[in-house]
N, C-alpha and C positions, 0 to 999 in steps of 0.2 A: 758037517751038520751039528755034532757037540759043540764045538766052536761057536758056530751060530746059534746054538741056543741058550749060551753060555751070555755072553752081547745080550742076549732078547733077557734074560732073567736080570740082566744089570738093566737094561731099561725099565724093566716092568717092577724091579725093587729097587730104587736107588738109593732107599735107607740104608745105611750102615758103609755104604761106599764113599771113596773119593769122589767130592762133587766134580772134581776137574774132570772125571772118566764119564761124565755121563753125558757129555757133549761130543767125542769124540766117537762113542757109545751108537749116538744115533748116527752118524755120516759113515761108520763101518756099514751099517743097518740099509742107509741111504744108496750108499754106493751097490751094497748085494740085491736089494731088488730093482735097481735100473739097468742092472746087466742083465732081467732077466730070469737069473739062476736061483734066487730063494724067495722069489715071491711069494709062492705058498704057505712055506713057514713060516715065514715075517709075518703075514696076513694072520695066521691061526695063533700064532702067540704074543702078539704084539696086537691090543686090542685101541681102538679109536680115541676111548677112554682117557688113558694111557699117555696117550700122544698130546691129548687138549691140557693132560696134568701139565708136562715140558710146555708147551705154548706160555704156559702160566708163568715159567721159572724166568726171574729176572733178568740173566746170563742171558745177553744177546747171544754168542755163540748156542745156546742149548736153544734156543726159539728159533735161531735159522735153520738147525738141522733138525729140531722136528715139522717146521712144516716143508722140509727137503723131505721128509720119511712122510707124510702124509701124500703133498705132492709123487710122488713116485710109484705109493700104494695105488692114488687115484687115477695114474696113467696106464697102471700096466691090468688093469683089475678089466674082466670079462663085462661085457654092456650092463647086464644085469645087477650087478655088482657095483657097478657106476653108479649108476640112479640110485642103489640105494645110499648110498655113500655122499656124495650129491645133496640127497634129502637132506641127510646128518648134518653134514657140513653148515647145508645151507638156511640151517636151523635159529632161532629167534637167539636158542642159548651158545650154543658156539660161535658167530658172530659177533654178540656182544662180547666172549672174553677175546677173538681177536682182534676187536675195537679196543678195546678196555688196555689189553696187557700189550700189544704190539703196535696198532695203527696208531692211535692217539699220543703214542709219545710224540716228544718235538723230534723235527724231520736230523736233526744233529743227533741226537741218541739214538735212533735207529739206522743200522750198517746198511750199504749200499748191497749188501747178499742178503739181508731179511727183503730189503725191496723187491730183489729179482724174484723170489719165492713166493711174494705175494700177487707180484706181476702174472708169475706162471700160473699160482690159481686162479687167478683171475680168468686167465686164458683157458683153461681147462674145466671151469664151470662155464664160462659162453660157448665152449666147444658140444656143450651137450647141448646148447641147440641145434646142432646142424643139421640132426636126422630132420628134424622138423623142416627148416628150413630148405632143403631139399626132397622135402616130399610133396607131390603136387597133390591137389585139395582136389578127390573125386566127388564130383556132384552127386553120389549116389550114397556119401556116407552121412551116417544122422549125425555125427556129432558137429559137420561142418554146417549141416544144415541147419540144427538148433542155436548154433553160431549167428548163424546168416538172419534167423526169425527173433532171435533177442536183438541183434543192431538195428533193424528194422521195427522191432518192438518200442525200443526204448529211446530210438531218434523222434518215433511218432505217438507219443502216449496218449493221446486220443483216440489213436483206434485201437487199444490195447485189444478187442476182441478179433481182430481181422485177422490177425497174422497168424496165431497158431495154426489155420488152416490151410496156409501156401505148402501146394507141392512143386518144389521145385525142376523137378523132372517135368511134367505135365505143364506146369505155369497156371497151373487152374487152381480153384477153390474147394477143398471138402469137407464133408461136416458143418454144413450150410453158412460157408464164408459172403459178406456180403459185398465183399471189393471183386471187380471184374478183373481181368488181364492188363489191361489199359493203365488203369488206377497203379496195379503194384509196380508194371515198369517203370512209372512215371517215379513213384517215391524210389526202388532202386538208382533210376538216375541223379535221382536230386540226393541221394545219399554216393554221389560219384564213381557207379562202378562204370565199367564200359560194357558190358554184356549185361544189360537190365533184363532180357529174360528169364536168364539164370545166373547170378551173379558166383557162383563159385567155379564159374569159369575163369575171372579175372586172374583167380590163384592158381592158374593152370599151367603156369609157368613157375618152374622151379630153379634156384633162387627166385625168391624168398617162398615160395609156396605157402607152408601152410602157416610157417609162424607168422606173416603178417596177418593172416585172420586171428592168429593167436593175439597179436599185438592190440589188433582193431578190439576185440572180446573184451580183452584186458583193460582199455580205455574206457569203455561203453559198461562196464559193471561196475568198476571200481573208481571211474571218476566223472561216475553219471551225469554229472552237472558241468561240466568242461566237455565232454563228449556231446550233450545237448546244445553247448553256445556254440563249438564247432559246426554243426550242422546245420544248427538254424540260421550262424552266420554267411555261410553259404546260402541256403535255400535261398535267403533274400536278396543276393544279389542277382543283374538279369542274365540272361543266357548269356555264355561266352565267357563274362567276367568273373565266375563262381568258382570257389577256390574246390576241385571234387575230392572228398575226404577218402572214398575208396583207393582211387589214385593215385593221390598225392599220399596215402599211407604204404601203399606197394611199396611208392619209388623211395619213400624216407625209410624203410625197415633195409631195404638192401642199400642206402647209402650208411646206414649205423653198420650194417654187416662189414661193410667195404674199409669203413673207418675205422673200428676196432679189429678188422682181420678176424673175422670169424672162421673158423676151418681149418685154418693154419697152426700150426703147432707152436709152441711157446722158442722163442727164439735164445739162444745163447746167450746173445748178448744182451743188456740193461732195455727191458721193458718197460712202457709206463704204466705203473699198476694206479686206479682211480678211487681214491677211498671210499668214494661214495660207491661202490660196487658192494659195500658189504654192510650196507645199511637196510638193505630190503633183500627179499626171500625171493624177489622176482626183480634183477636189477635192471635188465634190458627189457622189458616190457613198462617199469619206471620213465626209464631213459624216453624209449619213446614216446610215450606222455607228451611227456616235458617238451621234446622236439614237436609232436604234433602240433600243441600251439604256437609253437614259433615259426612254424609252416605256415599256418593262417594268420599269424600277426605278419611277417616277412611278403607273405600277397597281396595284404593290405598296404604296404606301406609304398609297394612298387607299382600300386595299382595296377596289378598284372591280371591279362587276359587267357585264356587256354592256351593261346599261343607263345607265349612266354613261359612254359612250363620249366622249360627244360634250363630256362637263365633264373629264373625264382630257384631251383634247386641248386643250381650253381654255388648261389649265393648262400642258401642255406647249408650246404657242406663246408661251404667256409664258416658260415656262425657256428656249426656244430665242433670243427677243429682246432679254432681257434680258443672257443670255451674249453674244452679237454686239455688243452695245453697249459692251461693255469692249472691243471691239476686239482677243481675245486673237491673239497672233502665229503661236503652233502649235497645232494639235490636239489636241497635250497640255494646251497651257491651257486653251483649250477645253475641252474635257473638265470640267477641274479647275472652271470657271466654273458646269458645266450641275451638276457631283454637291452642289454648293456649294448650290444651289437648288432644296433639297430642297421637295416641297410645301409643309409647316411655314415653311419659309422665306416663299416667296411668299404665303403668308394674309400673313405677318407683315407683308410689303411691302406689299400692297394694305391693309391695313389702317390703315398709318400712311399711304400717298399718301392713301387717305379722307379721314383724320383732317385732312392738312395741307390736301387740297384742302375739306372743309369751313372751316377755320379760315381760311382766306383769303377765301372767300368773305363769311363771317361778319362778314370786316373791310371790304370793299366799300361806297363811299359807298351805295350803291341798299338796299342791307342795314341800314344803320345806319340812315337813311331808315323802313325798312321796319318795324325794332324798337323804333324809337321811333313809331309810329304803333299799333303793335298794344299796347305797353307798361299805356295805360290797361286795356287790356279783361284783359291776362292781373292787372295787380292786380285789377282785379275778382272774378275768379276764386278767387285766392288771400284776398280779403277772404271771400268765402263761404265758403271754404273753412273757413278762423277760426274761423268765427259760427256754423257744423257741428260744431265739433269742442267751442264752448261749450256748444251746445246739445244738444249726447250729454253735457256734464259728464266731471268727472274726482273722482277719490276720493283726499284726502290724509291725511297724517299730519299727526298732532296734534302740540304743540310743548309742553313748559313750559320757560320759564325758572329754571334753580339756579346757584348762585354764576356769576352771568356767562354762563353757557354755556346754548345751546336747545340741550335735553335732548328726543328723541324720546320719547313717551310710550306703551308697548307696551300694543297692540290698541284703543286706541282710534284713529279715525278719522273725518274729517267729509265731506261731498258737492259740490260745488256744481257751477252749472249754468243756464246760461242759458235763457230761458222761449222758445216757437216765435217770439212775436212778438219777441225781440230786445229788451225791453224792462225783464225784471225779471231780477235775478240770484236762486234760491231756495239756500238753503245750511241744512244743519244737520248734524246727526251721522248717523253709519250704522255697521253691521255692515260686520264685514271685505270681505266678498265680496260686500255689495251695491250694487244702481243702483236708488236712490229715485227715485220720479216725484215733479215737483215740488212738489205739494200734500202730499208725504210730509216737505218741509221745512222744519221750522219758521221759517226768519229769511227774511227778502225785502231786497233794494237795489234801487230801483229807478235804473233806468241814467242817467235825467235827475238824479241827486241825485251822482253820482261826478263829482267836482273834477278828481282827477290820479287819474298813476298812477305810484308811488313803485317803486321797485328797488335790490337791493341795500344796502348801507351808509344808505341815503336811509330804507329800513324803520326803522318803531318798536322793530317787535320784534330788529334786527338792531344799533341802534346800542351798544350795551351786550356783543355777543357776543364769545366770544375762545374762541381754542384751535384746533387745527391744524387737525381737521375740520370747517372751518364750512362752513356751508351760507348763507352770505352770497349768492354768485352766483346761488343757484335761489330767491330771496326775494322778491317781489313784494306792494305793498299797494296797496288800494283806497282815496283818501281822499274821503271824504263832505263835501257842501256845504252842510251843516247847521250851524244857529247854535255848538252845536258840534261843531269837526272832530274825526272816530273814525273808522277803520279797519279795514278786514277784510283782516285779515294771511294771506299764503298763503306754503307752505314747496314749491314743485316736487317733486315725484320723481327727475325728473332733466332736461338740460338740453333737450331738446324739449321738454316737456313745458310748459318754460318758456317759449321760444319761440314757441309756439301761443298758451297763454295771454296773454302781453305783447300779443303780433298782434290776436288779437281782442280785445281790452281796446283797443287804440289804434285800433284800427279801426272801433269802436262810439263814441269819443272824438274818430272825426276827424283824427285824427293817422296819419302815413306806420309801418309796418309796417316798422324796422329793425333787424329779429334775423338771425341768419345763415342762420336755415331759411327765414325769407321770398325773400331774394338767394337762397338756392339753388335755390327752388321757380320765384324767377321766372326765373333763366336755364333751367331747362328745360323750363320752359312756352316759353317765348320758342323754343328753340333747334328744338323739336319743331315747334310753327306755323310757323314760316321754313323749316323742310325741307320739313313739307307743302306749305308754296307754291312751291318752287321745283322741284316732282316737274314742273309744268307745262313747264316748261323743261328737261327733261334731256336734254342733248344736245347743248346749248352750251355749246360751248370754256370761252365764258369773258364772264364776265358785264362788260357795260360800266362804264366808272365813270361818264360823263355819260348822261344823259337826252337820248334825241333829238332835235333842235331843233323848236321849235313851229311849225307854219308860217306867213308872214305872211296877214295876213285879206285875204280877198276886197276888189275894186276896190268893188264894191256886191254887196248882197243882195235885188238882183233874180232870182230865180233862174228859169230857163224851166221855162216849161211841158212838162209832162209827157204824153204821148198814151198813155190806156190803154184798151183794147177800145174805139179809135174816139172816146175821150168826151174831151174839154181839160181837166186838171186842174191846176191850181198849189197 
């Protein structure tokens, strides 16, 4: 105890000392009351004072361990002693010096341990909501109910004289009220609670209990005129589509709770402390503000009905974590973070996180693995596919050769088209708009007689061509393995067309399928079967690159005997 009070008089005088002793000074201090053992003392001689002096001292090291010694005081301190402490802290003048002398430096001059320390306060003044927040709102107590008759007040200030007289117990009028029953459920509902005869029922569940009336109060006093557009923007919309501010503030006060981890205790490891947490004396009742109208601008922009409740908040927990994670400073930024994200926004966001977390997955040894395993089956597919499109035939134009140039030949046109068994190609001429059946055509190939398959420039009928419009690229012939070699020359329509056709031609040939509609048919055959397989797995983080190791084999495969219904089985 001399010891320790020896340490408390070097903090409490640190004139005439080594400044180097007075950092090390507070974390002896630090460490003795988180174990518990000299809280008392520390607390009665080591004044709050005291503590804001060091806050002040330049010396990173002396600012992180006094507000480690403050923090510490404020966790182990009896409830009573909390609040009051609480108060102090959360004072207009303390505040500003730990804006002033610690937040406001640039984030490089402040140590990654002053951060955590301001993270834990953080966490340890939102923690003194929770009594609140866990206490459910008895319809029988006045303070909830003078609560309940200023939001109802001050949503409808025309009838300023009506509402002092709701009992909420009764649902009647006293003190010669001149609104019926009728009247008041009506504005309860249009102010969106769901139990309009007595609306401090709504808070009758704990989470969030009573601090979202706290929260609702808070808005409705203190930002009268934003509280007013909220509700009257509502009231005007028709049934169904109206965004209910009761509600929809329940469900937003326990998604802030959810999001900042209200309740939980300050974590070990590196927390995110939000500057703007120490800019106001009431910072989560702030917060919610701010989220409130982004509830009702986020309704608005999804044109969302009651029934969309629960995908409007979805959405809005993403615009709310998203903004926290810039870390903005003020409330102003803030702000500026959450209007920035707009819904439009966030599809676009989740859209590309999609996008990149598919692409990455895609590149995953277990994937690459997996695509080259399935690969033969989807060309298969794509081979049939081919050998379908031969066998529906296609209908081209006819060609003459004039001075060098293939000369399209108008309305004439020929067929062709391969036979069900894959076997004969039938080709002859046809009318414009017909699809001959193949006995309808005169000339046959039969497939075991075709040598190659010629393209472009390599064509007969192409080597000779000139002039800007050729049709060189969509050229394709047939050459025959007959004593002697002839061809059946084909001119595409356009460049699928071509594509198809080379495909099934090589593919009846034996040969690999290398047009750019084959590659692009197999990446999304491919891409498609690899999503389907990995629906089984949704849910994991994050797929491994190695395969789990095999395990080594048994000593022997001897294996025992099994006893079933009484009977020895091996």
């Amino acid at each position: 105890m001399a010891l320790l009070h020896l340490v408390c008089s070097y903090v409490n005088s640190p004139k005439g000392m080594d400044k180097a002793a007075i950092g090390p000074a507070l974390q002896v201090l630090e460490s003795a009351v988180s174990s518990g053992a000299a809280y008392s003392q520390v607390e009665k001689e080591v004044t709050l004072g005291v503590l804001v002096t060091h806050v002040q001292n330049p010396d990173p090291q002396v600012q992180q361990n006094a507000l480690a010694l403050v923090n510490a005081l404020f966790s182990k301190a009896d409830p009573f002693k909390r609040k009051t402490l609480s108060t102090t802290l959360a004072s207009r003048k303390y505040r500003d010096i730990v804006l002033q002398y610690v937040i406001n430096k640039k984030p490089g001059d402040r140590p990654s341990e002053t951060n955590h320390e301001l993270y834990v306060m953080q966490t340890l003044f939102l923690n003194l909501l929770e009594e609140r927040r866990q206490t459910p709102v008895d319809p029988q107590d006045q303070d909830a109910q003078t609560k309940l008759k200023e939001l109802l007040r001050i949503a409808f200030e025309s009838d300023v004289g009506n509402y002092s007289a709701i009992n909420f117990e009764t649902n009647n009028l006293s003190n010669g009220g001149r609104k019926d029953k009728s009247n008041h459920k009506r504005d309860y509902h249009k102010l969106g609670f769901t139990n309009d005869s007595n609306p401090a029922l709504d808070f009758a569940a704990a989470p969030p209990g009573a601090l979202a009336l706290d929260c609702m109060y808070h808005l409705a006093t203190s930002h009268t005129e934003c509280y007013s557009k909220i509700v009257l923007e509502s009231a005007c919309r028709t049934s169904g589509d109206e965004c209910p501010f009761a509600k929809s503030s329940i469900a937003l006060v326990n998604s802030l709770c959810d999001i900042l981890k209200m309740g939980e205790p300050p974590g070990d490891q590196q927390g995110k402390f939000y500057p703007f947490y120490f800019h106001h004396d009431k910072p989560f009742e702030e917060l919610y503000c701010i989220c409130a109208q982004l509830v009702t601008k986020t309704w608005k922009e999804m044109r969302a009905t009651m029934e969309d409740f629960d995908k409007v908040f979805d959405v809005v927990r993403e615009q709310i974590r998203r903004a926290l994670d810039k870390i903005p400073d003020t409330f102003d930024s803030l702000r500026s973070h959450l209007n920035a994200l707009t819904y439009q926004e966030i599809n676009n966001l989740r859209q590309q996180e999609r996008t990149s977390r598919e692409e990455w997955e895609l590149q995953a040894r277990p994937i690459q693995e997996l695509r080259k395993k399935l690969e033969p089956e989807m060309i298969e597919l794509i081979k049939q596919n081919r050998l379908n499109y031969l066998i529906a035939g296609t209908r081209f134009n006819k060609f003459s050769s004039q001075r060098l140039m293939l000369q399209k030949v108008k309305g004439k046109f020929w067929f062709c088209r391969l036979s069900n068994n894959t076997k004969v190609f039938h080709y002859g001429e046809c009318e414009e708009k017909a699809t001959p059946l193949p006995e309808e055509l005169s000339s046959k190939l039969n497939v075991l007689d075709i040598k190659d398959l010629l393209t472009g420039r390599d064509c007969p009928h192409m080597k000779d061509s000139k002039g800007k419009k050729s049709n060189v690229p969509l050229a394709f012939s047939l050459v025959t393995e007959k004593e002697t070699p002839c061809t059946v020359d084909f001119v595409a329509p356009d460049e699928k067309t071509f594509d198809l056709w080379t495909d099934g031609i090589n593919a009846l040939l034996g040969k690999d399928m290398i047009s750019k509609e084959a590659k692009k048919d197999l990446d999304v055959l491919l891409h498609m079967e690899i999503k389907l397989r990995l629906l089984d797995i949704e849910g994991i983080p994050e797929i491994p690159q190695d395969a789990p190791p095999i395990p080594a084999l048994p000593q022997n495969f001897d294996f025992s005997t099994l006893q079933l219904n009484g009977i020895a089985t091996k």
